[in-house]
Residue, then its C-alpha position, 0 to 999 in steps of 0.5 A: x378756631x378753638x382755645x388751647x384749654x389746658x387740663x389740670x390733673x392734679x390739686x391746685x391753689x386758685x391765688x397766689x401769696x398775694x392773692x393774685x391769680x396763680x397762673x399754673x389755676x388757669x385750665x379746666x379739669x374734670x374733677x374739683x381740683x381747685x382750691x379756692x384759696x381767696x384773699x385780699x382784694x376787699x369788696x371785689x371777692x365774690x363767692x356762692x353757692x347755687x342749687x338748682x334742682x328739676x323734679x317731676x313737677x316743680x323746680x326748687x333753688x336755693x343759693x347762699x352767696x358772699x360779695x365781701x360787703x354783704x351776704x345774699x341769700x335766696x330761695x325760689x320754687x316754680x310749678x310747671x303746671x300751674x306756674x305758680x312761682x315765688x322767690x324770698x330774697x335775704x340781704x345782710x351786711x358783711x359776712x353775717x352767720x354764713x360758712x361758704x368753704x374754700x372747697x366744693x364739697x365741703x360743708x356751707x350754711x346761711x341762717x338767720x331767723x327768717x331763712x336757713x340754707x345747709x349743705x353737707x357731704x357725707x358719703x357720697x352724697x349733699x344733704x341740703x336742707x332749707x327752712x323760710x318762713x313767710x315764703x308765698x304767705x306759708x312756711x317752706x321746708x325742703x329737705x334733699x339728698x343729691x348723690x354725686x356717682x363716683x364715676x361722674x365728672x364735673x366742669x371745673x375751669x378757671x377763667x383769667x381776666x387777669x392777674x387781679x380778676x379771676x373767677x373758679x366756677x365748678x358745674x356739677x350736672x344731672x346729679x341724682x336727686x330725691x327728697x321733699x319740698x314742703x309749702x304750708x300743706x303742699x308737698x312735692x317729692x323727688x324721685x332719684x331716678x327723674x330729678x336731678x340737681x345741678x351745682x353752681x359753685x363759684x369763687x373769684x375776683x371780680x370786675x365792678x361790671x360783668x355781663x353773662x349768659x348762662x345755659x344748662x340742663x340736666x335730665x334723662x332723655x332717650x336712654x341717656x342722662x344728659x346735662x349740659x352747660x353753656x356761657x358766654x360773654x364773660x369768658x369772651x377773651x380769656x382763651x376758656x369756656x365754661x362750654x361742655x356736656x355730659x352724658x352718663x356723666x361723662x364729660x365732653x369739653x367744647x373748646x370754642x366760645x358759644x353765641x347766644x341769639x336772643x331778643x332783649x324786648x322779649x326774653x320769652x322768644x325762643x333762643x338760638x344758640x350755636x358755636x362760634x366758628x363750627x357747627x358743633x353746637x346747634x341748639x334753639x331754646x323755648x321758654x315756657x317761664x321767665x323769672x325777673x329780678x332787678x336789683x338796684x341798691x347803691x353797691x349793688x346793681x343787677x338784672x337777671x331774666x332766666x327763662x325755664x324751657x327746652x332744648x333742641x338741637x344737637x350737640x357734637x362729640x369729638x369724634x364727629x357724631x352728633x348727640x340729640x338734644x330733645x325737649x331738655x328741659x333746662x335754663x337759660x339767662x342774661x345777667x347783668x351785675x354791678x359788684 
């Protein structure tokens, strides 16, 4: 019972002349072959930009994101240790003083007087650089260099509800990353060899209401630099997954919807997360964190628990074998949105 995925292998246009979905964009490649050539469909286009980035002692995200009626930027940093944790939320009418491109890699920026998020690629490499003032009473700075191997590939699928609501999501897993993140006088730096970077880039046309989980990892473990990336509920359907893993960047497409188990009392309880008809997948997942926000404005309703833990478990190649998963530490959420 697994999906017939096609696999794009050369460059292709997300939506037709009228802004439809072009049905030759429906399939997954291992490169950003999409063009994200959105149009029409006013107050349903949705775009962002999500960085996640898992060092030594913290993890640091930042997102730039545009829902056609407003621009929705944030920031957040969580201390493993110590668990301190702070988020700074920006909500701007329209496309005020945002650049979000039609193509992975190109340049995108946020900035106002109270938060600028930039990223540009150059050389094989993103150079994110994030300024907020007020951010947990200090002023942040992050300044951070994620290097994109050029051997490494990347899931890129697109999902089709149908003609009129799409979405292209672009997974970019255990990318290398180091630099800095300043909070008032403390600072926590990334080694390349241990920090890793994941890129959400999304770009679509979505429903009013959706409903997702989303998992993924990235980290070294046992000789290997493994990431992962798991969703489920939204792509229930459409005949696609956004469902794959890496190791050494090199990708393993998983054919087939995944189940997530989990107690909606209790987020903090671990997860159970398998494949829906084999046992190619067999992972539990352990939070050690929950990050809670809801949101409830009158366009704009959504709830997000994401939990930080641990993955263990196995995930299987298609040969048969089984890669271990031990103690990743990732993200896992559910997420509730009406846009």
């Amino acid at each position: 019972m697994q999906h017939v995925e096609r696999e794009l292998t050369e460059l292709v246009k997300l939506c037709d002349a009228k802004g439809q979905l072009n049905p030759k964009a429906i399939g997954y490649a291992k490169q950003p072959l999409v063009e994200s050539n959105l149009r029409g469909n006013f107050m349903r286009k949705k775009k962002w930009n999500y960085w996640c980035i898992f060092g030594d002692e913290i993890l640091f995200s930042a997102t730039i994101s545009h829902l056609d009626y407003a621009t929705v930027c944030f920031i957040y940093f969580l201390n493993y240790e110590t668990q301190r944790f702070f988020e700074k939320t920006i909500i701007l009418p329209f496309a005020r003083h945002v650049k979000l491109p039609e193509n992975v890699l190109d340049p995108c920026y946020f900035r106002s007087d109270l938060m600028t998020i930039e990223s540009i690629y150059s050389q094989g490499a993103t150079h994110l650089t994030v300024r907020a003032k007020e951010f947990d009473g200090e002023d942040l700075e992050a300044i951070l260099v994620i290097s994109h191997p050029t051997d490494y590939e990347s899931l890129n699928v697109v999902i089709p509800w149908n003609r009129q609501t799409f979405q292209f999501t672009g997974k970019h897993t255990s990318l290398p990353a180091s630099g800095m993140v300043k909070i008032g006088n403390d600072q926590f730096k990334f080694d390349k060899l241990d920090s890793f970077a994941v890129l959400d880039y999304g770009r679509g046309v979505w429903p009013r209401e959706s409903h997702w989980n989303w998992g993924m990892a990235s980290q070294r473990s046992l000789g290997k630099v493994i990431g992962l990336n798991l969703g489920g509920k939204w792509t229930d359907g459409t005949g696609m997954t956004e469902n794959a893993f890496f190791v050494n960047g090199k990708m393993t497409k998983i054919h087939e919807d995944v189940l997530f188990h989990y107690d909606r009392e209790d987020y903090k309880k671990p997860w159970l997360i398998h494949s829906k008809f084999s046992d190619d997948i067999r992972l539990t997942f352990s939070p050690f964190f929950e990050r809670e926000t809801k949101t409830d404005m009158r366009l704009v309703k959504s709830e997000v628990h994401q939990l930080f833990g641990y993955y263990n478990g196995y995930v299987r190649y298609t040969d048969g074998k089984k890669l271990k998963i031990t103690q990743l530490l990732g993200s896992i959420e559910d997420h509730y949105a009406k846009w």
